[in-house]
TORKOL-4160 file (C-alpha; in steps of 0.2 Angstrom, whole numbers, padded with zeros to 4 digits, m for minus):
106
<pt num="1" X="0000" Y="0000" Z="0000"/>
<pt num="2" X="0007" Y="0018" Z="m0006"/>
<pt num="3" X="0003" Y="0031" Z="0006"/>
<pt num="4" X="0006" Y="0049" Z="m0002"/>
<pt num="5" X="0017" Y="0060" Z="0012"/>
<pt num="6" X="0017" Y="0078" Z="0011"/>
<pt num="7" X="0026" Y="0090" Z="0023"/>
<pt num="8" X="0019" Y="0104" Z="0034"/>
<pt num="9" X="0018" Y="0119" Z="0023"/>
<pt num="10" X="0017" Y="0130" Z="0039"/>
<pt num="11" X="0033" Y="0123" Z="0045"/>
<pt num="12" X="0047" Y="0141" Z="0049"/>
<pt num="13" X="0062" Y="0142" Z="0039"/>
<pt num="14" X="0076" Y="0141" Z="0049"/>
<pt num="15" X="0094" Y="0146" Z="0044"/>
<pt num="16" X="0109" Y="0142" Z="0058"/>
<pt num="17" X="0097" Y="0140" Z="0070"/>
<pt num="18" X="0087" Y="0157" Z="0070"/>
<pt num="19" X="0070" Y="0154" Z="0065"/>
<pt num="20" X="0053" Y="0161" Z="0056"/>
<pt num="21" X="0052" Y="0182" Z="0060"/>
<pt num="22" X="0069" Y="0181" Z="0070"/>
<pt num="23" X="0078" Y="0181" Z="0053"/>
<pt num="24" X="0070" Y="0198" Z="0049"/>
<pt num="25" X="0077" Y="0205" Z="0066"/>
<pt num="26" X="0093" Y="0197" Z="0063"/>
<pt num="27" X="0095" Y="0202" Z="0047"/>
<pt num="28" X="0090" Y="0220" Z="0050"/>
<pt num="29" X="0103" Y="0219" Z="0064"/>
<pt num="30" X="0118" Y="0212" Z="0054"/>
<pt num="31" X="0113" Y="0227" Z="0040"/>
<pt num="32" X="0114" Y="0239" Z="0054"/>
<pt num="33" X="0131" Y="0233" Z="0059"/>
<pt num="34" X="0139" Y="0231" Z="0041"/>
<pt num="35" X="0133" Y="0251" Z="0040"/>
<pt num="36" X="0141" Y="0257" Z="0056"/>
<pt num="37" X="0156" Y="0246" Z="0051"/>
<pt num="38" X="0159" Y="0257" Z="0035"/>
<pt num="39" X="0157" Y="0271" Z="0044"/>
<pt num="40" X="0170" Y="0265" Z="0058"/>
<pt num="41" X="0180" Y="0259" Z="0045"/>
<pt num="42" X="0183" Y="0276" Z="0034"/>
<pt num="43" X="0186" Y="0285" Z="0051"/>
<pt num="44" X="0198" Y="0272" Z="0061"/>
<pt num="45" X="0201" Y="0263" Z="0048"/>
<pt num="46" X="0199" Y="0244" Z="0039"/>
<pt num="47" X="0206" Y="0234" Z="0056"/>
<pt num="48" X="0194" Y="0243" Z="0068"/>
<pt num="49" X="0180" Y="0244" Z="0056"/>
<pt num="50" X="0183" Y="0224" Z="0053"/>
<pt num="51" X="0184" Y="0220" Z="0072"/>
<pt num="52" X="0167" Y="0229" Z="0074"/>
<pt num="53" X="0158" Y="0220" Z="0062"/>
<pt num="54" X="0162" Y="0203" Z="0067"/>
<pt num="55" X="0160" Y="0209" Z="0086"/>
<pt num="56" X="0142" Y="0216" Z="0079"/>
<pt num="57" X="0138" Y="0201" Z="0071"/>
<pt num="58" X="0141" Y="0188" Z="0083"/>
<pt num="59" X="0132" Y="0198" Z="0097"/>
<pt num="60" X="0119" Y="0201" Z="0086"/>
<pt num="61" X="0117" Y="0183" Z="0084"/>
<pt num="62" X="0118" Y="0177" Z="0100"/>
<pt num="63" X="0104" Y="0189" Z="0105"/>
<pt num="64" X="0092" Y="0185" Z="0092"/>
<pt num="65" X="0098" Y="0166" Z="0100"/>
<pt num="66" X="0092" Y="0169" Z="0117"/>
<pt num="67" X="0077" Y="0180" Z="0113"/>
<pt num="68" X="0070" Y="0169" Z="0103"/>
<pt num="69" X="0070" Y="0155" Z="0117"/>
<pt num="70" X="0062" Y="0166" Z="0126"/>
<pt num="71" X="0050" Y="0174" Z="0113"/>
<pt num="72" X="0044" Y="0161" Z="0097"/>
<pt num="73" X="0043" Y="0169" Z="0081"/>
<pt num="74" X="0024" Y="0168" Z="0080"/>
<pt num="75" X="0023" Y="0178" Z="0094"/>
<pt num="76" X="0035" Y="0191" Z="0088"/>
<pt num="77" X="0023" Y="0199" Z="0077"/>
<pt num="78" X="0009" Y="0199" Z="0090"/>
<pt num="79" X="0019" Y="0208" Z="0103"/>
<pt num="80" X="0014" Y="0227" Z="0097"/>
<pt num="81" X="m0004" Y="0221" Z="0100"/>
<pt num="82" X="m0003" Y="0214" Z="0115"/>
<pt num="83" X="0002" Y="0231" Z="0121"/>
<pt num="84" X="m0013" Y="0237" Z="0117"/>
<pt num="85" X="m0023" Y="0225" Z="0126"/>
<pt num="86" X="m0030" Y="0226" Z="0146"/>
<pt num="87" X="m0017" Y="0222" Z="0157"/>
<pt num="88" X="m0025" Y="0212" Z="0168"/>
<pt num="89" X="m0041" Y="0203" Z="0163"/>
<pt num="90" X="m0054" Y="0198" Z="0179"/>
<pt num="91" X="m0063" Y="0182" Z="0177"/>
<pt num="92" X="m0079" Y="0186" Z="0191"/>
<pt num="93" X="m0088" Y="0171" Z="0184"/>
<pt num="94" X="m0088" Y="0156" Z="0174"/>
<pt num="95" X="m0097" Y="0153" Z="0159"/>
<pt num="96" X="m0104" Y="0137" Z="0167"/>
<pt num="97" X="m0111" Y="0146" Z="0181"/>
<pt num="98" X="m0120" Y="0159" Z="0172"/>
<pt num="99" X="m0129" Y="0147" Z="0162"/>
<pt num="100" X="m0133" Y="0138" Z="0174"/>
<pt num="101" X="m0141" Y="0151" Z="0184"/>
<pt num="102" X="m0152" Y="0153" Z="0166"/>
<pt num="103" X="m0158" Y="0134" Z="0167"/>
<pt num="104" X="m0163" Y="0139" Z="0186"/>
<pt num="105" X="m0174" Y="0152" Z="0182"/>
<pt num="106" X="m0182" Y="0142" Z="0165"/>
């Protein structure tokens, strides 16, 4: 018997480890660095401009690394709304109580 197997199309892409959204933000972060690295580099010179980038990178890598064990990257793009949202939401009563207070009266 053949089965037909077909993989998840909602699976993240995951490069060196980063994953989904976190590759945006890591990206973004590496393009910030490579720019301040020109900079640095025309000023200080090619050495010092070098040093900084490699420096930026790999703390830019390790932060996106540890943020997103702490944050998934289908919650990333969720987190401006939940901002927005009530801090605190008070549960005064269930939803099985309430109809069951409605069968009472019926």
């Amino acid at each position: 018997m053949r089965v037909k197997y077909y993989k998840s199309l909602d699976r993240e892409l995951m490069l060196f480890g980063i994953r989904g959204r976190w590759l945006l933000v890591c990206g973004i972060g590496i393009g910030t660095v490579l720019f301040l690295s020109f900079i640095i580099g025309m000023i200080y010179g090619s050495g010092v401009g070098m040093g900084f980038f490699i420096c930026g990178f790999a703390l830019d890598f390790l932060a996106c690394m540890v943020l997103q064990a702490k944050i998934p990257s289908r919650r990333l793009q969720k987190l401006p709304y939940i901002k927005m949202l009530p801090c605190k939401i008070v549960r005064r009563e269930s939803l099985y109580r309430i109809l069951r207070q409605n069968e009472l009266k019926w």
